[in-house]
PyMOL CGO cylinders between C-alpha atoms (Angstrom):
from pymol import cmd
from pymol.cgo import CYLINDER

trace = [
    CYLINDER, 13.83, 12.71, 16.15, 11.09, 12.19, 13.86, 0.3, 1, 1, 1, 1, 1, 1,
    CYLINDER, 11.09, 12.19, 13.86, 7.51, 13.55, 14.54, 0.3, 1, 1, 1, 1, 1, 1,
    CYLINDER, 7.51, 13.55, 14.54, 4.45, 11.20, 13.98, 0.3, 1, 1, 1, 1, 1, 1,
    CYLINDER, 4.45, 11.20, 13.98, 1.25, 12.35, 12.52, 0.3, 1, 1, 1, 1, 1, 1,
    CYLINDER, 1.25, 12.35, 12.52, -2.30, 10.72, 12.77, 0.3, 1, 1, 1, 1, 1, 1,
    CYLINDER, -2.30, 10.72, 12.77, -2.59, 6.95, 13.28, 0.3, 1, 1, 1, 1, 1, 1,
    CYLINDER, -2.59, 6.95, 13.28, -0.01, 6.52, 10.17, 0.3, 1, 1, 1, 1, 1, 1,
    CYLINDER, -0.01, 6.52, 10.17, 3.00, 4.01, 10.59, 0.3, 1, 1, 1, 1, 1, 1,
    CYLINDER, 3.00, 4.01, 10.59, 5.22, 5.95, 8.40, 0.3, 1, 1, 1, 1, 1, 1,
    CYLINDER, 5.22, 5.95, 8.40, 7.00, 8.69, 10.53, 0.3, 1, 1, 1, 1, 1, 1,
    CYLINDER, 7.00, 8.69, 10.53, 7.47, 12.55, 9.05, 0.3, 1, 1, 1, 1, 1, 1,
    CYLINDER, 7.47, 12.55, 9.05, 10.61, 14.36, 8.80, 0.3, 1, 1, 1, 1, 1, 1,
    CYLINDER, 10.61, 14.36, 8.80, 9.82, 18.11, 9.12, 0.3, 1, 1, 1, 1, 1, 1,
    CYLINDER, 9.82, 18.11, 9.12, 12.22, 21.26, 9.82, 0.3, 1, 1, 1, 1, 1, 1,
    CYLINDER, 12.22, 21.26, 9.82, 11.88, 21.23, 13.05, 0.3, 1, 1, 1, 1, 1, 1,
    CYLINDER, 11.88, 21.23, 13.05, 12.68, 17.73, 14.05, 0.3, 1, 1, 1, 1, 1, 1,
    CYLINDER, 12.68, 17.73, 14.05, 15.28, 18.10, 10.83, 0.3, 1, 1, 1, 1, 1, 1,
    CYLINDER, 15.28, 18.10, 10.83, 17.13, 21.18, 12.70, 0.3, 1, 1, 1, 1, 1, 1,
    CYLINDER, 17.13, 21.18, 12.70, 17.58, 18.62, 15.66, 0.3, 1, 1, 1, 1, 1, 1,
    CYLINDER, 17.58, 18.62, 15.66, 19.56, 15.75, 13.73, 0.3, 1, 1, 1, 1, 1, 1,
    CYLINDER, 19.56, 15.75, 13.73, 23.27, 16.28, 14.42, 0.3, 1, 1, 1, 1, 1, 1,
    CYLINDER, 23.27, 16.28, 14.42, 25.75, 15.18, 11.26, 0.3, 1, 1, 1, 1, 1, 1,
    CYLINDER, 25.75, 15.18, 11.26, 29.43, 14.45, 11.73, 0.3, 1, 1, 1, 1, 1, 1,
    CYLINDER, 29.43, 14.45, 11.73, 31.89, 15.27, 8.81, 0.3, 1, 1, 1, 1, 1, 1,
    CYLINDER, 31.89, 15.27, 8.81, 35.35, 14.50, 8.34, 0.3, 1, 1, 1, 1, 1, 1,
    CYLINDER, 35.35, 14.50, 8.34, 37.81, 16.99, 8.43, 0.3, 1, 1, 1, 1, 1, 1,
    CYLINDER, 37.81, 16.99, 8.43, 38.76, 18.65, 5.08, 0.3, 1, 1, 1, 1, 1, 1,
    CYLINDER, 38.76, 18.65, 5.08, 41.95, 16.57, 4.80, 0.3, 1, 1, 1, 1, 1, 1,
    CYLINDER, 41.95, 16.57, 4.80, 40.49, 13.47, 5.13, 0.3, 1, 1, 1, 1, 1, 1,
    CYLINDER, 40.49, 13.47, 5.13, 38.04, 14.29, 2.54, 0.3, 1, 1, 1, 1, 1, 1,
    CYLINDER, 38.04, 14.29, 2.54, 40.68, 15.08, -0.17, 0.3, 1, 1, 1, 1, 1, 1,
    CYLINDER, 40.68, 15.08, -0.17, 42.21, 11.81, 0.77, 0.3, 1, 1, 1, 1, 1, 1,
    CYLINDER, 42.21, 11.81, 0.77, 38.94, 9.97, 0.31, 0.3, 1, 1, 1, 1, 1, 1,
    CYLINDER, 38.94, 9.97, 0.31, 38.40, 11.73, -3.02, 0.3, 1, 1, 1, 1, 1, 1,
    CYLINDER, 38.40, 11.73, -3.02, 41.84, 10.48, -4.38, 0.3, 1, 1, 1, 1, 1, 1,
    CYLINDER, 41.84, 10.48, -4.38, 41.17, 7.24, -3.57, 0.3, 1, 1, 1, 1, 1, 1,
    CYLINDER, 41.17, 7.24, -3.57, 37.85, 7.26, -5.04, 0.3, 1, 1, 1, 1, 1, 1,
    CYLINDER, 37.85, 7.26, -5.04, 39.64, 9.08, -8.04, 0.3, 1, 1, 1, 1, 1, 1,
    CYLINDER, 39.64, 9.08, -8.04, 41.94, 6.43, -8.38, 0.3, 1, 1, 1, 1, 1, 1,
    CYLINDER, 41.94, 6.43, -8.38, 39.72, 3.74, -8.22, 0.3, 1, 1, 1, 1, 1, 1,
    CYLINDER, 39.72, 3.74, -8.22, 37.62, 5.49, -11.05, 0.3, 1, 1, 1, 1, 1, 1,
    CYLINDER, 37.62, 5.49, -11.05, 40.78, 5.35, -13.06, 0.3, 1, 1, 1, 1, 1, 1,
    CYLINDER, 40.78, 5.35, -13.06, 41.77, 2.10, -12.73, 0.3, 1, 1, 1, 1, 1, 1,
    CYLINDER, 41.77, 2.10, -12.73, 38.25, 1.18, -13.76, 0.3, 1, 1, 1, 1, 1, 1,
    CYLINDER, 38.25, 1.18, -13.76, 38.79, 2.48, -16.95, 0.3, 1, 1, 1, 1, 1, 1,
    CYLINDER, 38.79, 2.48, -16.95, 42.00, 1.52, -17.51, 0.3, 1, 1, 1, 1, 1, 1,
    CYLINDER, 42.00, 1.52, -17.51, 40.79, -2.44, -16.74, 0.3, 1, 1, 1, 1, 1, 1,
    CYLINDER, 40.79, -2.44, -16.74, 37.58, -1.31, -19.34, 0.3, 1, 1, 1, 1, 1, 1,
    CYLINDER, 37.58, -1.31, -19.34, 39.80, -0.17, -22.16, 0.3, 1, 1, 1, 1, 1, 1,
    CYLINDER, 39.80, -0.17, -22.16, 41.48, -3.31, -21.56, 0.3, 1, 1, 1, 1, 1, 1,
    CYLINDER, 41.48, -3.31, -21.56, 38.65, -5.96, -21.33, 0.3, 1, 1, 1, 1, 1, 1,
    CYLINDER, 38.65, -5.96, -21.33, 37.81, -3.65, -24.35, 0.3, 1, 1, 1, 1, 1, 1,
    CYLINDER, 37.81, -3.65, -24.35, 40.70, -4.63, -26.38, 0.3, 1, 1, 1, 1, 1, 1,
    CYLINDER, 40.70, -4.63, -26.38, 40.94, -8.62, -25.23, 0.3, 1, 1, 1, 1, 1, 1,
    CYLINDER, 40.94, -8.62, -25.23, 36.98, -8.61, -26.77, 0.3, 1, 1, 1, 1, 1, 1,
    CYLINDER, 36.98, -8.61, -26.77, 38.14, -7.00, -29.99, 0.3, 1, 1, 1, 1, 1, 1,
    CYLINDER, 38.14, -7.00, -29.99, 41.35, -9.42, -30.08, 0.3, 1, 1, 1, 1, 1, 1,
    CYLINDER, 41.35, -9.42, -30.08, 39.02, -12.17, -29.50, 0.3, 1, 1, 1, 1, 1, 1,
    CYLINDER, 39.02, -12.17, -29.50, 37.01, -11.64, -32.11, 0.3, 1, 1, 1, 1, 1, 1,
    CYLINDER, 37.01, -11.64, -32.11, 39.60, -10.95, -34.71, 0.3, 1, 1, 1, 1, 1, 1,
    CYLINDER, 39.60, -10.95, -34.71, 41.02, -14.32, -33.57, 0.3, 1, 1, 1, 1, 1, 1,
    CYLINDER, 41.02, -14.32, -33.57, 37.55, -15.90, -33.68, 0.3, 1, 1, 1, 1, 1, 1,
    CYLINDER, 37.55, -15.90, -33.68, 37.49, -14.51, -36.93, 0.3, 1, 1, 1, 1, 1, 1,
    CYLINDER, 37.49, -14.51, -36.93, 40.68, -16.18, -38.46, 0.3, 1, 1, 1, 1, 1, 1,
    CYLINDER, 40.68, -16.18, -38.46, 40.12, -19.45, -36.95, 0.3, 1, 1, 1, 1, 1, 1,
    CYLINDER, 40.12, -19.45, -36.95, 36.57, -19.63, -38.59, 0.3, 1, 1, 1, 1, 1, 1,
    CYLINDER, 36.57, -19.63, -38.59, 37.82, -18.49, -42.49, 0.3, 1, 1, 1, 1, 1, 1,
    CYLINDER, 37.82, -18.49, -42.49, 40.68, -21.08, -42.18, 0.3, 1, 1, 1, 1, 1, 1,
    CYLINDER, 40.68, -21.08, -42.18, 43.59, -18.95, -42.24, 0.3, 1, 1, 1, 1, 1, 1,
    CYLINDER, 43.59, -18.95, -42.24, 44.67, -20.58, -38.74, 0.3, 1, 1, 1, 1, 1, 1,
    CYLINDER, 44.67, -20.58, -38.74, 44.73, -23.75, -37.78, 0.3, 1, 1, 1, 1, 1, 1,
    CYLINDER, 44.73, -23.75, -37.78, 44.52, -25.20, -34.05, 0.3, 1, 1, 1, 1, 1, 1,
    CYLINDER, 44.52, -25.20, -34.05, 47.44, -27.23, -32.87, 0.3, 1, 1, 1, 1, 1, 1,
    CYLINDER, 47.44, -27.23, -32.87, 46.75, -29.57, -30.20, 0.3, 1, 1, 1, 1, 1, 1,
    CYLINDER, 46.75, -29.57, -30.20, 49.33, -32.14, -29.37, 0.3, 1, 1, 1, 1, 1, 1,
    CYLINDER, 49.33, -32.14, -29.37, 51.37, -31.83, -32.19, 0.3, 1, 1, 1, 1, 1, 1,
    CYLINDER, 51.37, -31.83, -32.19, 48.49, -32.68, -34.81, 0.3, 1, 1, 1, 1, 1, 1,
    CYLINDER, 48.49, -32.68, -34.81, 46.35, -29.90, -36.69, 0.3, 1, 1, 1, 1, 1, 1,
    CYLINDER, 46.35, -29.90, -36.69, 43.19, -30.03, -35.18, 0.3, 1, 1, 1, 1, 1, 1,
]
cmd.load_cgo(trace, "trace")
C-alpha cells in the first residue's frame, strides 16, 4: 500500500505503509539449494572463461605462425 502525497503521480513509500507489505521467503533449505546452484553456475562460468581464455591465446599463437611462414595451409592436397 503506497501513500500518495499532493497532486504528484509518483507514489511514496513511507514506514508506515512499508510495515504493511507482507514478503514471502523460502525456507532455509531451499535457500542453500538455490545458493549451490547459483554457486555452480558461477563456477562453470569460469571454468568456460579460462577456457575461451586459452582458445584466444592458441589462436593467436596459431595466427602468429601462419603469418611468419613457418606453417603452411593445406587445402585439398595443395599448399595454399
Amino acid at each position: 500500500m503506497l501513500a500518495w502525497v499532493g497532486t504528484t503521480a509518483v507514489p511514496i513509500l513511507n514506514k508506515t505503509s512499508f510495515e504493511k507489505v507482507k514478503f514471502t521467503v523460502p525456507s532455509l533449505k531451499e535457500q542453500q539449494k538455490i545458493a549451490a546452484v547459483l554457486t555452480n553456475a558461477d563456477k562453470e562460468i569460469e571454468l568456460l572463461e579460462q577456457q575461451l581464455t586459452d582458445l584466444q591465446q592458441e589462436k593467436k599463437a596459431l595466427m602468429q605462425v601462419l603469418l611468419t611462414g613457418k606453417k603452411r595451409v593445406v587445402v585439398d592436397g595443395e599448399v595454399v
